[in-house]
NUKE-221282 format. One record per atom (N, C-alpha, C, CB): residue number from 1; y, z, x. Coordinates in pm, 1 decimal. Atoms other than C-alpha are relative to their C-alpha. Glycine has a CB too. Example, Ala and Ser with C-alpha at 12.3 -4.5 7.8 and 13.67 -1.06 7.14 Angstrom:
BEGIN
1 / -119.0 / 0.0 / 89.0
1 / -450.0 / 780.0 / 1230.0
1 / 120.0 / 0.0 / 90.0
1 / 2.7 / 124.6 / -99.2
2 / -119.0 / -6.0 / -82.0
2 / -106.0 / 714.0 / 1367.0
2 / 109.0 / 73.0 / -77.0
2 / 46.2 / -141.5 / 41.4
This chain:
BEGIN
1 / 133.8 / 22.3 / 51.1
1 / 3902.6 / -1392.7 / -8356.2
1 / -75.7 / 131.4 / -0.2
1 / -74.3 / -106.1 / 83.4
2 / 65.2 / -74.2 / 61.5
2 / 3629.4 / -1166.4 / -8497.5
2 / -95.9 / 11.4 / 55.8
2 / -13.5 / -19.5 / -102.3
3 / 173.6 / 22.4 / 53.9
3 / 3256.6 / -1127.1 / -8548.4
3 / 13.7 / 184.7 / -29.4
3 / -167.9 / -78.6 / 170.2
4 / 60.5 / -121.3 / 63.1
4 / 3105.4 / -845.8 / -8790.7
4 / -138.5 / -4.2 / -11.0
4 / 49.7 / 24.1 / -129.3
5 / 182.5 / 0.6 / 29.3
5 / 2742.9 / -750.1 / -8817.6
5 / -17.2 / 157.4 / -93.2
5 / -121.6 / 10.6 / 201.1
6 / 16.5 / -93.0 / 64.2
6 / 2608.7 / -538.3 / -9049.1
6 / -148.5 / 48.0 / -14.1
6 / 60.7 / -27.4 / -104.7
7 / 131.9 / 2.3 / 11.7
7 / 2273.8 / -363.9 / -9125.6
7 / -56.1 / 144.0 / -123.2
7 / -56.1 / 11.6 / 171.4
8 / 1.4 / -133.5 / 99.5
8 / 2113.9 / -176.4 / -9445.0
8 / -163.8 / -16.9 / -19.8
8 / 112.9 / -9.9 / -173.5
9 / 140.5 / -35.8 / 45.9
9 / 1755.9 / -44.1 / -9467.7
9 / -50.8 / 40.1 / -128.5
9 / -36.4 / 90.2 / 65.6
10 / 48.3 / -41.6 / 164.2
10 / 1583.7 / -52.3 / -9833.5
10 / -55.3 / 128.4 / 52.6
10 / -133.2 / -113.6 / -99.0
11 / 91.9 / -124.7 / -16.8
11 / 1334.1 / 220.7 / -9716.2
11 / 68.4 / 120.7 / 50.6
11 / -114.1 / -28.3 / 96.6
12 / -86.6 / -121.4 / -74.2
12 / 1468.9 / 575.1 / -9666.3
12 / -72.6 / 2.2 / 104.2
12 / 15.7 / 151.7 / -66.6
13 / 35.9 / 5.4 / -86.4
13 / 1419.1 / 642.4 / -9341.0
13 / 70.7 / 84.4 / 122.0
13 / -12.2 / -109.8 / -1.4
14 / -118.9 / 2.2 / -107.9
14 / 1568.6 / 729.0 / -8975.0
14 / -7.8 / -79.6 / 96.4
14 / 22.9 / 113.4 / 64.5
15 / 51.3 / 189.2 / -101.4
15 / 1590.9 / 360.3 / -8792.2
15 / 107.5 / 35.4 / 67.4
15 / 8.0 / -210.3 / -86.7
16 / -43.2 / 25.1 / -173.4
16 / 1746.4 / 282.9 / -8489.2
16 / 146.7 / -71.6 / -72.3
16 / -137.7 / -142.0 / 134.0
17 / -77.9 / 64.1 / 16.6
17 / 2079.5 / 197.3 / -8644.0
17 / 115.6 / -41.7 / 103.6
17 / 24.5 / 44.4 / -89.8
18 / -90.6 / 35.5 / -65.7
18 / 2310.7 / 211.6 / -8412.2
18 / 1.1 / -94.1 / 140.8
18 / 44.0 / 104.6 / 10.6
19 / 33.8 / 57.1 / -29.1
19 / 2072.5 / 44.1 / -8167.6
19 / 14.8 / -148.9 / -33.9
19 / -63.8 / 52.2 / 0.6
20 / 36.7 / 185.1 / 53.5
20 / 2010.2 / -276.5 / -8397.8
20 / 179.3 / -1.4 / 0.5
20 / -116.8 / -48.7 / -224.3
21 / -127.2 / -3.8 / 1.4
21 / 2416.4 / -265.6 / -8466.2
21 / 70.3 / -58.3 / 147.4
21 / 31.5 / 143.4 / -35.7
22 / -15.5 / 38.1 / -145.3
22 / 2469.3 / -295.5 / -8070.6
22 / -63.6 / -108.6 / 27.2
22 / -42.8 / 93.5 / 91.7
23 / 62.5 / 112.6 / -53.0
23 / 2196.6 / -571.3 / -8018.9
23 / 93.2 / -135.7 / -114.7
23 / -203.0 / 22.4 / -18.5
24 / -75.9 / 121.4 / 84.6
24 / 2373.0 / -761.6 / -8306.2
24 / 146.5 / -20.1 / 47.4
24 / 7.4 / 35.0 / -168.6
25 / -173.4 / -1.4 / -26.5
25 / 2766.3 / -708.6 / -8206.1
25 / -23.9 / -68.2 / 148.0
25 / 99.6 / 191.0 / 3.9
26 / 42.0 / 119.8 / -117.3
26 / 2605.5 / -840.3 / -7840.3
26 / -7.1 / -131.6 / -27.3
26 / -129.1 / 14.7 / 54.0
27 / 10.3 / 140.1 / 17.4
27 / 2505.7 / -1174.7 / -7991.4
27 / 165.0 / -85.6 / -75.0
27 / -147.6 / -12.1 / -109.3
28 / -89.7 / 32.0 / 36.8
28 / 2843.8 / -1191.5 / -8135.1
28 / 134.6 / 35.5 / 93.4
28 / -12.0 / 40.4 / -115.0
29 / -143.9 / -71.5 / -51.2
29 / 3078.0 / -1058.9 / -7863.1
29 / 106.7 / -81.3 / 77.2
29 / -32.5 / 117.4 / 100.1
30 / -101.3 / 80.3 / -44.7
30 / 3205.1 / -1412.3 / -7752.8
30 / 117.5 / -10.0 / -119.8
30 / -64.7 / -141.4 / 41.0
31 / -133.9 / 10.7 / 96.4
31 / 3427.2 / -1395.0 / -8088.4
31 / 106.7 / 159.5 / 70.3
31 / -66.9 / 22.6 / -223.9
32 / -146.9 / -60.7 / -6.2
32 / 3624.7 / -1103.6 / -7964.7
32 / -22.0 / 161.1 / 142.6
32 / 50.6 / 70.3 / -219.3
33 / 59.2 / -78.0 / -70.4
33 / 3515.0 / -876.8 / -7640.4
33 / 110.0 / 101.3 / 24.6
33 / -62.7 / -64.1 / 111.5
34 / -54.3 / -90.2 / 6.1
34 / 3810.5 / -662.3 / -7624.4
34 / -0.6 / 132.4 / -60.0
34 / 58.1 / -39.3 / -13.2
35 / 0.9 / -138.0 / 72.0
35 / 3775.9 / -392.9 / -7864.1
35 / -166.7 / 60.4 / -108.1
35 / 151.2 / -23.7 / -116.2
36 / 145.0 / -1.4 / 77.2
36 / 3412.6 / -288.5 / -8062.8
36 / 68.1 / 155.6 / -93.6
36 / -188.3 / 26.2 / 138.6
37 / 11.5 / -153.7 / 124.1
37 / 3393.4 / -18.9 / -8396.8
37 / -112.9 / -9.0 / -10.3
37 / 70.3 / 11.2 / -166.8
38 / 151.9 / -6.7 / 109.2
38 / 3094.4 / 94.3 / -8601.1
38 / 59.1 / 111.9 / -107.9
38 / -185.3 / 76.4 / 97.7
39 / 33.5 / -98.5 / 109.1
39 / 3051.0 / 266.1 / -8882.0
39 / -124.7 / 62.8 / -36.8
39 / 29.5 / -50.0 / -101.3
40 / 166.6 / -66.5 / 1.5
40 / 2744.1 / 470.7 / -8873.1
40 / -68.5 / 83.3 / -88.1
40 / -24.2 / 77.7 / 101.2
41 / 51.6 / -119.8 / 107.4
41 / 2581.2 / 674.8 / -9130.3
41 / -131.4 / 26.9 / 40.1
41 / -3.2 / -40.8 / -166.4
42 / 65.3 / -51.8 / -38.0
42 / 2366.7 / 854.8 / -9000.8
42 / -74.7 / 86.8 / -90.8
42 / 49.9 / 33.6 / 81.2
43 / 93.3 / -148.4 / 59.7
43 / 2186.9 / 1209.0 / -9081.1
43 / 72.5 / 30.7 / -82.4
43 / -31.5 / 137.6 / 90.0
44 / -69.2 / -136.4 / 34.3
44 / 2305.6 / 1418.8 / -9325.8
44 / 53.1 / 121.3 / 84.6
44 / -80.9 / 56.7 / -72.0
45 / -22.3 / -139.9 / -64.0
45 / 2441.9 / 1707.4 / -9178.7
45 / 49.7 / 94.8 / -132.8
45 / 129.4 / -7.5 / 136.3
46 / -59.8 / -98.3 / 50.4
46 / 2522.5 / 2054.5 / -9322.5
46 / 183.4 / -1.4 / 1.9
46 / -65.8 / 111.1 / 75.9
47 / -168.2 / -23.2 / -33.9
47 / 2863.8 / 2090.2 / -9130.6
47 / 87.6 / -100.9 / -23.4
47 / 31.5 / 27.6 / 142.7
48 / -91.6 / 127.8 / 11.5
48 / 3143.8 / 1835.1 / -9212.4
48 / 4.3 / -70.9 / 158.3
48 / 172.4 / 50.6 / -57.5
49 / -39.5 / 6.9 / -183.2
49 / 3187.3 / 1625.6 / -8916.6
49 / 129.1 / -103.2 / -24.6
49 / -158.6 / -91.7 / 135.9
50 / -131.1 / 119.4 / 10.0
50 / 3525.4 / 1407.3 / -8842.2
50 / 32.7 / -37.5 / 164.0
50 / 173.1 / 79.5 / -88.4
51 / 34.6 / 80.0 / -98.7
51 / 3610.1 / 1213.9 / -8598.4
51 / 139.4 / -22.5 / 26.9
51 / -95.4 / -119.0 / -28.1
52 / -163.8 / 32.6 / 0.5
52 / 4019.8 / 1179.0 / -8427.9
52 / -36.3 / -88.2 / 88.3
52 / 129.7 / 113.3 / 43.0
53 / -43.8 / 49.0 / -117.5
53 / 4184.6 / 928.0 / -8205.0
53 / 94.7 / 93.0 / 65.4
53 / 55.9 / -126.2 / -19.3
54 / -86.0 / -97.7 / -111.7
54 / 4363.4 / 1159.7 / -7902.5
54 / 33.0 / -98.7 / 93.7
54 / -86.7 / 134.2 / 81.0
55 / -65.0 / 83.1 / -101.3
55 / 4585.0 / 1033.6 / -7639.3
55 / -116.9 / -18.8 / 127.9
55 / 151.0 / 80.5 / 52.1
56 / 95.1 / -74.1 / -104.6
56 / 4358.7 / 1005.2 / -7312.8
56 / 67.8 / 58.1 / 86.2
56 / -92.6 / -78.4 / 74.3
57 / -83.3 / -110.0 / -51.6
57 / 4625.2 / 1136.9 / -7114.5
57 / -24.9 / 145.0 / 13.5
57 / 95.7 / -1.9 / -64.4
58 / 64.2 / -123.6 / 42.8
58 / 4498.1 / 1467.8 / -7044.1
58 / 66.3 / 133.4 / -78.0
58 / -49.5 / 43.7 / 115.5
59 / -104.6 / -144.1 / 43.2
59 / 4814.7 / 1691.7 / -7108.0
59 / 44.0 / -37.0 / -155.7
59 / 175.7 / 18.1 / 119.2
60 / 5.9 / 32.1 / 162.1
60 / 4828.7 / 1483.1 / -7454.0
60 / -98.2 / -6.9 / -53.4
60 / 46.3 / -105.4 / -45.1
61 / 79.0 / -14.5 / 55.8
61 / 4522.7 / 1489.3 / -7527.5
61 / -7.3 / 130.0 / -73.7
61 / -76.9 / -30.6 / 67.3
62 / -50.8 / -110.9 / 25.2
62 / 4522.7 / 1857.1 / -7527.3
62 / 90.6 / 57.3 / -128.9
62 / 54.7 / 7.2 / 97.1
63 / -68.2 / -21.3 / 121.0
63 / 4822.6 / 1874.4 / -7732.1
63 / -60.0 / -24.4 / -132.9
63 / 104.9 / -69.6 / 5.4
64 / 27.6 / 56.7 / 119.3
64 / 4681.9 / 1688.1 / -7996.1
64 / -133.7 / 78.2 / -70.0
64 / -21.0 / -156.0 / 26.9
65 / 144.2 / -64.2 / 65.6
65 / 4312.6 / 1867.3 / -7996.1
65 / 93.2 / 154.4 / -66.8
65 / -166.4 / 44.8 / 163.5
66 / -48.1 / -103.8 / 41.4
66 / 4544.3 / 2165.2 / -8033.7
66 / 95.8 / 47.7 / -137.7
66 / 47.4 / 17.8 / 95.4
67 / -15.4 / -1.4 / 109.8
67 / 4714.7 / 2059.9 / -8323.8
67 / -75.8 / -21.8 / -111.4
67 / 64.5 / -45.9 / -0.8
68 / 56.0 / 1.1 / 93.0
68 / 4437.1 / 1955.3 / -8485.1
68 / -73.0 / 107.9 / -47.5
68 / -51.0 / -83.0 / 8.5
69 / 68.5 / -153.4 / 3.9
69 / 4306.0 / 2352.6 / -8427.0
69 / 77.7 / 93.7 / -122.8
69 / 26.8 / 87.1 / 171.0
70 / -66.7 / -58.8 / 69.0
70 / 4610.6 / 2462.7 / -8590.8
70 / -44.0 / -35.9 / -132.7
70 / 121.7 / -16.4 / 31.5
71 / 24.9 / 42.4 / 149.2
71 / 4546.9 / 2258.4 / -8901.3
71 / -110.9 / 44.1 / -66.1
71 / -8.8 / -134.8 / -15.2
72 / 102.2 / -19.2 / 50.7
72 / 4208.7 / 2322.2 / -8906.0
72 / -7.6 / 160.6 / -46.7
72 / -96.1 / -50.4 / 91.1
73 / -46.8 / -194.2 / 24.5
73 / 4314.0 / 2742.8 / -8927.6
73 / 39.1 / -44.6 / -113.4
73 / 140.1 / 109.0 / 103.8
74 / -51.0 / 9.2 / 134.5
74 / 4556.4 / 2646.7 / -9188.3
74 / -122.0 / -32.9 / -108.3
74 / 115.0 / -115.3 / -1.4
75 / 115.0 / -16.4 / 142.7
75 / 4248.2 / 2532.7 / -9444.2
75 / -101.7 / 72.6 / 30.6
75 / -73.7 / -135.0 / -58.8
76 / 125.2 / -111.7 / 21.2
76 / 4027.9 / 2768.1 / -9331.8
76 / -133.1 / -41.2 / 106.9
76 / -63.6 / -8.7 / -186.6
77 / 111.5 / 81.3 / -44.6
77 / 3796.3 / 2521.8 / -9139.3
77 / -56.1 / 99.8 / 137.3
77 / 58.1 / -174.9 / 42.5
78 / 49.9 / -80.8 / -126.9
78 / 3612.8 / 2690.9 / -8823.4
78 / -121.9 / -111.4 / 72.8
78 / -79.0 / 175.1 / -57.0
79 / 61.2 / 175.1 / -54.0
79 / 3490.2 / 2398.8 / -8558.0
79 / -161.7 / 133.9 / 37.2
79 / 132.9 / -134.3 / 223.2
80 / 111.0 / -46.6 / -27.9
80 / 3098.2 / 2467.8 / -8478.1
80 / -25.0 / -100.9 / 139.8
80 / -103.9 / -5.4 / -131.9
81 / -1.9 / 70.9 / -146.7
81 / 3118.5 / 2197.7 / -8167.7
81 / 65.8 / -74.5 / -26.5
81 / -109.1 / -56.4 / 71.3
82 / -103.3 / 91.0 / -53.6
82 / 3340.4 / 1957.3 / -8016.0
82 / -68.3 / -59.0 / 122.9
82 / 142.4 / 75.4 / 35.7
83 / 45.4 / 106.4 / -140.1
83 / 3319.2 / 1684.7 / -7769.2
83 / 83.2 / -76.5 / -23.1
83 / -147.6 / -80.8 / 20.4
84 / -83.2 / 109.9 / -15.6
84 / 3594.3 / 1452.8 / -7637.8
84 / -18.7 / -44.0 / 92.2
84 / 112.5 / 7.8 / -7.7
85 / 61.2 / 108.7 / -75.6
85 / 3484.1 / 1139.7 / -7500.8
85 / 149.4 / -137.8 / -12.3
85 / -184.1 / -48.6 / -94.2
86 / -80.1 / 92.8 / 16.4
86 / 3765.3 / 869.5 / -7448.0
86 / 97.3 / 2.6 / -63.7
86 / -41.8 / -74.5 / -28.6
87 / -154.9 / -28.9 / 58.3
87 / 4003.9 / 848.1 / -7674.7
87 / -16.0 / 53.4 / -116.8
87 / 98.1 / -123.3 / -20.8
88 / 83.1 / -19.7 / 180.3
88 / 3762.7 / 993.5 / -7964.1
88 / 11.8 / 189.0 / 40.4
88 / -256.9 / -98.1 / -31.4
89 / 68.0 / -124.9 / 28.4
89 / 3746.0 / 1372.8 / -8046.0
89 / -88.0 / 55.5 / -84.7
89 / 61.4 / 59.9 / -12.5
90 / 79.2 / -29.1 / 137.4
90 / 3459.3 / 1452.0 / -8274.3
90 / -31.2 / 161.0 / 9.2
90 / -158.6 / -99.6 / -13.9
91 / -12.4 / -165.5 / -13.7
91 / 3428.8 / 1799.1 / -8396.0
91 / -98.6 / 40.7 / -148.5
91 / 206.9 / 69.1 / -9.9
92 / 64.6 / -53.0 / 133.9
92 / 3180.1 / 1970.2 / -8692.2
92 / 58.3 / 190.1 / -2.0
92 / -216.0 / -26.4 / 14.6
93 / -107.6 / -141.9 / 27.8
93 / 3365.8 / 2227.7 / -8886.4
93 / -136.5 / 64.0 / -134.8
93 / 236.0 / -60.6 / -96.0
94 / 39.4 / -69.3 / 148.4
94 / 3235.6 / 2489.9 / -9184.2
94 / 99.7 / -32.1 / -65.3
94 / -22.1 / 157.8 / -16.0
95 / -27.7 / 50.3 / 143.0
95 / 3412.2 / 2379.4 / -9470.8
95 / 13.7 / 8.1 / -99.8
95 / -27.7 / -37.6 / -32.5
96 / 19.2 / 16.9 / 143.0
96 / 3451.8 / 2497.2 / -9827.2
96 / 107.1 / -2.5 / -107.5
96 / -77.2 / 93.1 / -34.0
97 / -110.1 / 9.1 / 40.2
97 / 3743.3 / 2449.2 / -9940.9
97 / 24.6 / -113.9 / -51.8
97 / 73.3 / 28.9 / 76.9
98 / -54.6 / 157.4 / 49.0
98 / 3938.4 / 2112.4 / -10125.7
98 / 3.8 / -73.4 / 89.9
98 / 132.4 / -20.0 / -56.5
99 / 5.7 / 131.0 / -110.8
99 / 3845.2 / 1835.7 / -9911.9
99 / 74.3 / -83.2 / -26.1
99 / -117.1 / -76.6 / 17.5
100 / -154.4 / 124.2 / 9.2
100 / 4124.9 / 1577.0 / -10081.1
100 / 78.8 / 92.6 / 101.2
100 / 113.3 / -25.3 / -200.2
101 / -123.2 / -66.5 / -38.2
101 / 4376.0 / 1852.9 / -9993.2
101 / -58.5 / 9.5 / 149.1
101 / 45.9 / 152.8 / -88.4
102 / 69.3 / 29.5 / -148.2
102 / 4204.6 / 1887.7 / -9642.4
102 / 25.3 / -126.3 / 78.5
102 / -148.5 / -2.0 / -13.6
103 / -5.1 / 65.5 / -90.0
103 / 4215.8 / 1565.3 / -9555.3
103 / 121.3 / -95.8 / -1.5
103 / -113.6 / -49.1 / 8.4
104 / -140.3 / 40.3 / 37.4
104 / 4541.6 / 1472.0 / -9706.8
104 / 54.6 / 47.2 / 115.3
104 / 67.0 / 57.9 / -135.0
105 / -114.0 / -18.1 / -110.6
105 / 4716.4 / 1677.8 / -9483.9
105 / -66.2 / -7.8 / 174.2
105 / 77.0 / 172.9 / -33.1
106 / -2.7 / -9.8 / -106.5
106 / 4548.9 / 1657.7 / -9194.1
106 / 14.8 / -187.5 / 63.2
106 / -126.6 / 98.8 / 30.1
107 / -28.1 / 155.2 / 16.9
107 / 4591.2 / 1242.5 / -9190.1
107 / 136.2 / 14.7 / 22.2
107 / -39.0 / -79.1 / -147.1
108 / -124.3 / 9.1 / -4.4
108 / 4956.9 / 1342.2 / -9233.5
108 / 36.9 / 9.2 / 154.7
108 / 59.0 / 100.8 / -89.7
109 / -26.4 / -72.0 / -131.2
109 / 4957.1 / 1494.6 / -8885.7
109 / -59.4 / -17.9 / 116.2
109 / -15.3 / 113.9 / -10.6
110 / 167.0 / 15.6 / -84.9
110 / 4647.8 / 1374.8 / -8695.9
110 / -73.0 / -162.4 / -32.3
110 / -138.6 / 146.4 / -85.7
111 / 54.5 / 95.5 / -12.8
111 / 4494.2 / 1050.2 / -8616.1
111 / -166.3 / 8.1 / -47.2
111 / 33.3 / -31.3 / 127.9
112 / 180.3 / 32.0 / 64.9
112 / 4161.7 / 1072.3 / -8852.6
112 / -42.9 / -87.8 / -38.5
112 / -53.2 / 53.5 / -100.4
113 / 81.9 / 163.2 / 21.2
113 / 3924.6 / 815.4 / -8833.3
113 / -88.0 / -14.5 / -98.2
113 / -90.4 / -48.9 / 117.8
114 / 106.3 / -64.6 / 67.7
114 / 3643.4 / 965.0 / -8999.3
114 / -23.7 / 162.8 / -65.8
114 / -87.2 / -20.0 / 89.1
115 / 20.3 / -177.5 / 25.8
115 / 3521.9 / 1281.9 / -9233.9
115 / -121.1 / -26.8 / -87.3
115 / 148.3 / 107.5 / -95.8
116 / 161.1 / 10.5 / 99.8
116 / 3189.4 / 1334.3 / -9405.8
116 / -90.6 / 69.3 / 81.1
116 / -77.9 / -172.2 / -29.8
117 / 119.7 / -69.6 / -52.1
117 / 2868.4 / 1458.9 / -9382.3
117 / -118.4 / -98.5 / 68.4
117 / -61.6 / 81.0 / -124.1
118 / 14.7 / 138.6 / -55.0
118 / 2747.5 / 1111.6 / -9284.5
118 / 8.0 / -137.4 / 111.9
118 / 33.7 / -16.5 / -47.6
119 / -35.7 / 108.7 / -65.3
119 / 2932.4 / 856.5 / -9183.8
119 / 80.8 / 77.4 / 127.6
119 / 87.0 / -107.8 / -99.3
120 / -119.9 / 8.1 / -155.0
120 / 3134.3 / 823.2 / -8814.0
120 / -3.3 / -112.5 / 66.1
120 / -28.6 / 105.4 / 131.1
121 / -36.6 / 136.9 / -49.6
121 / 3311.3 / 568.5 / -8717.5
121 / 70.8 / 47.8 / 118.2
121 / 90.6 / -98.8 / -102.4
122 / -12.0 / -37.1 / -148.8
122 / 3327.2 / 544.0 / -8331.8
122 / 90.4 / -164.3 / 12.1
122 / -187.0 / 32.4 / 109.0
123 / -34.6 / 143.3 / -44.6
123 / 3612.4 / 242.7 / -8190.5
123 / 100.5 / 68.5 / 91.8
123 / 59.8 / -126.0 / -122.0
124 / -80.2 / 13.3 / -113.7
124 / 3750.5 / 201.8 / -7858.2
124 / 23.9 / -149.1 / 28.3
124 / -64.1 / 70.4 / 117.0
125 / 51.0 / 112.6 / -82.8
125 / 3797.1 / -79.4 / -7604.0
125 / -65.0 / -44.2 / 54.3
125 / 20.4 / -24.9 / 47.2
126 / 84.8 / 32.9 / -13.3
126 / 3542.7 / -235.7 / -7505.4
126 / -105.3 / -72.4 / -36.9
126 / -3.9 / 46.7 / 11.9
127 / 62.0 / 48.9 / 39.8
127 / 3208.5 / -429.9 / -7551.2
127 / -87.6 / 108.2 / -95.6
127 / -40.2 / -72.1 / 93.1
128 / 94.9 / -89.5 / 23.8
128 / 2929.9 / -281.3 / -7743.8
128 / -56.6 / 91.4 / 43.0
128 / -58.6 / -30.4 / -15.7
129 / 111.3 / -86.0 / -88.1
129 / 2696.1 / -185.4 / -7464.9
129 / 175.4 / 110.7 / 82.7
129 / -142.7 / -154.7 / 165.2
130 / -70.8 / -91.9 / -104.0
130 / 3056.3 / -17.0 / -7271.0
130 / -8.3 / 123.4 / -131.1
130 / 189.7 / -63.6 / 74.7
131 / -39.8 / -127.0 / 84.4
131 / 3114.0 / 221.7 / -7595.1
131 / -153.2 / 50.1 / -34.1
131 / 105.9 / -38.4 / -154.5
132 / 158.4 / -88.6 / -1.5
132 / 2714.8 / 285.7 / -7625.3
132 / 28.2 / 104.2 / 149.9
132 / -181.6 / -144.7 / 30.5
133 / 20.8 / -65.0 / -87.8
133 / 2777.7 / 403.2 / -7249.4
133 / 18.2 / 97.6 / -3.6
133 / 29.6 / -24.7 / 70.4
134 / -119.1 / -136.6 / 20.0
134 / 3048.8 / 642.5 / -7353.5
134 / -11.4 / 96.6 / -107.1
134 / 147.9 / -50.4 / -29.7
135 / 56.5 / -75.8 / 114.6
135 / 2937.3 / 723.3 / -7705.0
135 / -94.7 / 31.8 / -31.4
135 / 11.7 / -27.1 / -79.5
136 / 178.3 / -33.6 / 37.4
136 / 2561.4 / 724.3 / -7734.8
136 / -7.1 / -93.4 / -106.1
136 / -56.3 / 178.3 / -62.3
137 / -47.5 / 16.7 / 154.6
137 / 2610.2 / 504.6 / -8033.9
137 / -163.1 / -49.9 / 6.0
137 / 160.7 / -127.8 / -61.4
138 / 178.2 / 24.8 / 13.8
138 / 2190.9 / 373.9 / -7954.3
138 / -49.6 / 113.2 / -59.5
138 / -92.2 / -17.4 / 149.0
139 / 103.3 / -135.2 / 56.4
139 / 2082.1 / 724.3 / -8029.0
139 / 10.7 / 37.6 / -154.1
139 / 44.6 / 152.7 / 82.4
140 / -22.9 / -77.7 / 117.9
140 / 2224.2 / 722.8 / -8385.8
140 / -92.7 / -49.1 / -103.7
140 / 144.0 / -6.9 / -46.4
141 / 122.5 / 56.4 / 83.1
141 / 1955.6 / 705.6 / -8665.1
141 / 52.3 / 16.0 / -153.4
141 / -156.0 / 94.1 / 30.1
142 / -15.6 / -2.7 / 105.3
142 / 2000.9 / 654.7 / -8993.7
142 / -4.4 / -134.1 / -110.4
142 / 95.2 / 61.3 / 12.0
143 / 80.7 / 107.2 / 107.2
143 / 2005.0 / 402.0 / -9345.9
143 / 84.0 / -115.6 / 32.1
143 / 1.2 / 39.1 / -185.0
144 / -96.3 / 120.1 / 41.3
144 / 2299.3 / 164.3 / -9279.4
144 / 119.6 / 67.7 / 101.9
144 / 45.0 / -18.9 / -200.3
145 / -154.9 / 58.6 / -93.6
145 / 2623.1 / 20.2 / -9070.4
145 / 65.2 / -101.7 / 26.4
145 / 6.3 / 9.9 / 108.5
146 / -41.3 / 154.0 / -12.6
146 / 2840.6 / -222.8 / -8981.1
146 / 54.4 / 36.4 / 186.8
146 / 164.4 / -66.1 / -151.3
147 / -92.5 / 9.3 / -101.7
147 / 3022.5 / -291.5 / -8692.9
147 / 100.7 / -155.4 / 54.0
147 / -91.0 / 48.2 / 106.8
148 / -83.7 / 94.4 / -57.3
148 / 3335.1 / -523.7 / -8536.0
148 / 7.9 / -5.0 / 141.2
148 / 119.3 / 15.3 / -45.8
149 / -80.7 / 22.5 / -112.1
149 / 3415.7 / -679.7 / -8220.5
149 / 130.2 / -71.0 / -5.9
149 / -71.8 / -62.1 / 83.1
150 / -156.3 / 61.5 / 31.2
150 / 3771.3 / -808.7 / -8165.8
150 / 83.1 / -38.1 / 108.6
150 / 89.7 / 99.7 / -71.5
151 / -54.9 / 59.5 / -53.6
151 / 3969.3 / -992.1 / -7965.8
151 / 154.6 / 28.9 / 29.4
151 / -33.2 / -88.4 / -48.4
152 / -115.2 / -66.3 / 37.7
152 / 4319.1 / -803.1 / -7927.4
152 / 102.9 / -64.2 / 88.1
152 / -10.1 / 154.0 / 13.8
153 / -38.7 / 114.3 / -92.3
153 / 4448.0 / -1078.9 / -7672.6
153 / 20.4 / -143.0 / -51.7
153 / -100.5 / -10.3 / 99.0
154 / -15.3 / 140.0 / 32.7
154 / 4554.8 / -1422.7 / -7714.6
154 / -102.6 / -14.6 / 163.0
154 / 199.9 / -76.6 / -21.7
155 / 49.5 / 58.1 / -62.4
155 / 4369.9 / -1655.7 / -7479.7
155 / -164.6 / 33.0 / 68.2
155 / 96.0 / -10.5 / 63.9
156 / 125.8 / -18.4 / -56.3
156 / 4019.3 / -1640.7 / -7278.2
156 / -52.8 / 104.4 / 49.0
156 / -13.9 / -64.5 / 76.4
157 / 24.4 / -118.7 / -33.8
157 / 3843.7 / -1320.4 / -7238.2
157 / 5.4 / 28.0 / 147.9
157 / -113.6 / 30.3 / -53.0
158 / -3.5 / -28.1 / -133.1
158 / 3917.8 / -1121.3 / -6951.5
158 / -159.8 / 14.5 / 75.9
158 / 87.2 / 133.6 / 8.0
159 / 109.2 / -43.3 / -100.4
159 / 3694.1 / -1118.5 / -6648.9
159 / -52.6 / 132.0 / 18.1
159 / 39.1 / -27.5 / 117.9
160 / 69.1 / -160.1 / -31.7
160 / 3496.3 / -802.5 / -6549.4
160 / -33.9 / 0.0 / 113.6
160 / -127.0 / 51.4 / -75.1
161 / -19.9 / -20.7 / -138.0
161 / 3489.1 / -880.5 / -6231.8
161 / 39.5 / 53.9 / 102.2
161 / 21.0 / -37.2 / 21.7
């Protein structure tokens, strides 16, 4: 089992999306409390930003941020910050180069979730409010999002006890 919530502001603006997104995926998180996404569109930004899944393992994690360094050399890209939180690495690169061909190959090689100047889609395990803890996902402002919770278990949600 499921539940999706979604949310799109007529008025340009910068609203509390990822806030309202969280209070809604709460009223829905008896369909599936195991796992939560979003999709966030946020700010514009200048810099591209993208978004991997990495092992959490630390000595694989590693590996993996390190291949995605290599790749990012190969097109030219040059990261302007990074932050790895869980099993997410998000990183904003400079950029000017063929973005198909960019993100063609780095998909080939690399667990990319997300790329744009926009959107980022944040999903772990967890409820809503645990991946707000980990991600910030309340602080993100912008016109529109969705988000899933999910159920990745057969039978009665686990305790937290």
């Amino acid at each position: 089992m499921c539940g999706i919530a979604g949310v799109l502001y007529k008025q340009a603006g910068n609203h509390e999306i990822g806030k309202t997104l969280i209070e809604m995926l709460d009223g829905c998180q008896h369909r599936g409390p195991d796992s939560t996404g979003f999709a966030l569109y946020g700010e514009d930004k200048d810099l591209l930003q993208l978004r991997f899944i990495v092992p959490t393992d630390a000595g694989a994690c590693q590996d993996a941020i390190d291949g995605i360094a290599t790749l990012l050399e190969r097109h030219g890209a040059t990261i302007e910050s990074e932050l790895s939180v869980g099993c997410s690495y998000q990183i904003s690169v400079n950029f000017e180069g063929d973005l198909l061909a960019f993100t063609k190959d780095i998909e080939e090689h690399a667990k990319l979730v997300s790329v744009g100047h926009a959107l980022d889609i944040i999903k772990d395990d967890g409820t809503a409010h645990e991946l707000d803890e980990l991600y910030h996902v309340g602080e993100v402002r912008g016109t529109h999002g969705i988000g899933h919770v999910r159920r990745t278990r057969s039978g009665p949600p686990a305790s937290k006890t």
